[in-house]
N, C-alpha and C positions, 0 to 999 in steps of 0.2 A: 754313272758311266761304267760299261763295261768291266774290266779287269785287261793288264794289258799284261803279255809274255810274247818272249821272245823267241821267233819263229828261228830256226837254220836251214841250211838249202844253201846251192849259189846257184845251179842249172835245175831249168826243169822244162821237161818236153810231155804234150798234152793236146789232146782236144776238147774246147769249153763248151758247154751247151748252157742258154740262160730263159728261165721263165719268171714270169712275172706274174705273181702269187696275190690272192687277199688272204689277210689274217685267217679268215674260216678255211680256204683251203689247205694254208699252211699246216694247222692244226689238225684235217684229216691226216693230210699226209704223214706229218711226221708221225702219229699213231699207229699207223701203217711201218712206217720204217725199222721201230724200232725190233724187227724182226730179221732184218740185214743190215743195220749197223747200229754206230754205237758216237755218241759226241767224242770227239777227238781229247787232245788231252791239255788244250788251251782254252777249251768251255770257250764261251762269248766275250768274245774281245774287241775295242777299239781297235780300229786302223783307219792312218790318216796317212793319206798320196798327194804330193804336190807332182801337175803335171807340168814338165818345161814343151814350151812349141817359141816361135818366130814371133816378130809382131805382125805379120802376116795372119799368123794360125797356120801357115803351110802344113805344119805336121797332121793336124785332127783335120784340115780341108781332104788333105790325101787320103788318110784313114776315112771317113766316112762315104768318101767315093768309090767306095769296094774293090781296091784295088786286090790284085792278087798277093803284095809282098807290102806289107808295112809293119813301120818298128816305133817307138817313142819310148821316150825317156822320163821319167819318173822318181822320185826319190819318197822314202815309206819308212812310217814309222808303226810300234803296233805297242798303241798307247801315246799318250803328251813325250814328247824327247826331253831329254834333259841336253845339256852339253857335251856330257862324258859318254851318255849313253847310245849303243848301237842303233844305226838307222840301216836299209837296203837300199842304196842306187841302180837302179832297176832299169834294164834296156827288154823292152817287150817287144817279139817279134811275131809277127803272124804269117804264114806260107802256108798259101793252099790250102787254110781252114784248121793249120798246126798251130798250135801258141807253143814258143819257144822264149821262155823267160831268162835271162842270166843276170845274176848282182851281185854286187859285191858289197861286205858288212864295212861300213867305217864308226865313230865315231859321230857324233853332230855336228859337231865343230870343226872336222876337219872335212865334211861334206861340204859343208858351209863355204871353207876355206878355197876348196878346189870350183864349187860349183858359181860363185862369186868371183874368186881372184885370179883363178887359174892354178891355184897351187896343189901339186899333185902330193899326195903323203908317199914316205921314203921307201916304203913296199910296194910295186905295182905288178898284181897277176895276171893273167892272161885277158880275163874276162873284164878288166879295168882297163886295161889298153886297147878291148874292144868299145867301149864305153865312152873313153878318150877320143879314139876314132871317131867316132859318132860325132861328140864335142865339136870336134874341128872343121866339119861340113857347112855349119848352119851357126847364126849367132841366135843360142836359145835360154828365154828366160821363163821365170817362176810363173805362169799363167791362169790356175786353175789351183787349188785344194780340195779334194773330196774327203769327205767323214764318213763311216758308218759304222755298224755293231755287226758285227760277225758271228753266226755259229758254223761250226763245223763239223762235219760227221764221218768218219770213214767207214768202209765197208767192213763185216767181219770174218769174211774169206778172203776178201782179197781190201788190204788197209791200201793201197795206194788208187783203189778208189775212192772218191769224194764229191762229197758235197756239202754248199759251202749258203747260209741265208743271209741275206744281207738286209738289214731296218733301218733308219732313220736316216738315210742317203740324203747327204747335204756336202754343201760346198760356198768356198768363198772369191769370189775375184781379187781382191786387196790383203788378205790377211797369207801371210806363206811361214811364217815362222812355227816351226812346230812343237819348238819351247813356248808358244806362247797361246794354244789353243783355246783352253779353259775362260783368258777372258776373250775370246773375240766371236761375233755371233754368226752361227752357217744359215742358210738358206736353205729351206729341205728342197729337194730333188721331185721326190715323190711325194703321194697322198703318205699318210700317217698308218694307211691300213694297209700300204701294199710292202712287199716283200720280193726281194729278189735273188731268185736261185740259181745258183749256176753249179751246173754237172761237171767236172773234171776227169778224164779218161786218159787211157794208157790204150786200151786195147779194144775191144771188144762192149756196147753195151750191157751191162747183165740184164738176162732175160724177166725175172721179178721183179726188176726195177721198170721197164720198158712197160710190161703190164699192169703195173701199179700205175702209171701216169695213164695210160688207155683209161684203167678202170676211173679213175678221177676226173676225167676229161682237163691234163695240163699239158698244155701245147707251147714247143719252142717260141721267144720271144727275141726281136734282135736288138733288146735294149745294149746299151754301151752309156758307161756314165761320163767320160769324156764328151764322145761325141752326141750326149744327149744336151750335158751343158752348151755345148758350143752352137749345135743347130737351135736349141730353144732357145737361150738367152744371148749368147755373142755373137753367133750371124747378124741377126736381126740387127745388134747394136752397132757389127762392126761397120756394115754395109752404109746405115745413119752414119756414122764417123766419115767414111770415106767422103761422104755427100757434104758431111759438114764442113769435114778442112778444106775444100775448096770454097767457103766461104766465110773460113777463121769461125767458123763454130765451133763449141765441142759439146759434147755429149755424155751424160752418163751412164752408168750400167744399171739396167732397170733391176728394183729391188723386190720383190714379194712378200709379201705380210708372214710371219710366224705363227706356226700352226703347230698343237700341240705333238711332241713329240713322247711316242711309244716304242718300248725296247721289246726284243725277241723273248719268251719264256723260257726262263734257263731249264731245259731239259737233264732228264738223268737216267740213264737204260740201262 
């Protein structure tokens, strides 16, 4: 597994672009890259997102209909949590093709606390009482866990460029405890060879980067791992359920066989 550390941040404002990579391209490219940037200074790390929606799904229903304003809520570890240790409660918003992220650091235990009980911890900033607000609209539980191994790269003209690979994308319906990941088993998302990148911007695309993907032939892709889980596996399941309880059936969450998992090559420039 990975290595895990500890990101900081509370706001962040951005435009994401994502492709979806095989290992052999990956591996051009990044030989390419390492002429404008450089691996950040967290190397390849685990991160693991528990996503909250309705028993509906109202939230990833809305999201995946392309709306022009949608937000969800999320809670993020980077690495297995412990109890005492920092997680980010994460309310993600998208406007007009801006991702506008804000969270706030808690402990595990007392995410737990608030996210389950309602109990709010005796500090609340700004961006927790926007979060809170959230809370209060919709009654939302643990629905989705995603996995994956992260590299990261920033630019080296301008660091608040990035970009970001993501490998062995997995996820679990039943399991949300994030003290408890090591034993419980993910479901990979994707093939074992594919790879997914996403471009992070502030401003302007850089013009060597823009030519470097022409020259490769790598073209935007609209993956979303939320809403990939949901349309590929929980649609299908949920829409069964609805057909089922009007006739005392129930149904379960279809399972896919485990496929060998491969990690990103830790890079060094």
């Amino acid at each position: 597994m990975a290595k895990a550390k500890v990101k900081t941040g509370t706001i962040f404002e951005r435009r994401e672009k994502k492709y979806l990579l095989t290992k052999v391209k990956f591996n051009l490219l990044m030989a390419e890259l390492e002429k404008y940037m450089t691996v950040d200074e967290y190397g390849l790390h685990t991160i693991h997102t528990v996503y909250y929606d309705t028993d509906d799904f109202d939230v990833i229903r809305h999201s995946v209909s392309k709306p022009k304003f949608k937000e969800k809520l999320r809670l993020r570890s980077y690495g297995q949590a412990e109890k005492s240790s920092p997680v980010y409660l994460e309310l993600k918003k998208k406007v007009a093709g801006v991702t506008y992220k804000r969270r706030v650091a808690l402990d595990y235990q007392t995410a737990q606390n608030y996210l389950k009980y309602g109990r709010k911890p005796s500090q609340m900033n700004q961006v927790f009482k926007e979060i809170d607000y959230y809370m209060q609209q919709q009654v939302l539980k643990p629905k989705v866990l995603i996995s994956y191994d992260r590299l990261a790269l920033s630019g080296l003209s301008d660091p608040d460029f990035r970009i970001t690979f993501d490998q062995n994308i997995r996820y679990s319906l039943s399991s949300f405890d994030l003290t408890a990941i090591a034993d419980e088993y993910e479901t990979p998302l994707v093939r074992s060879d594919e790879i997914l990148m996403e471009v992070k911007i502030l401003g302007a695309f850089p013009l060597e980067i823009s030519q470097l993907f022409s020259k490769l032939a790598i073209f935007q892709n609209k993956f979303t791992k939320y809403g990939n889980v949901y349309q590929w596996i929980l649609y299908p399941e949920w829409e069964k359920q609805k057909l089922n309880d009007l006739s005392d059936e129930t149904q379960t969450i279809k399972k896919y066989p485990q496929e060998e998992l491969h990690y990103v090559k830790q890079y060094h420039f």
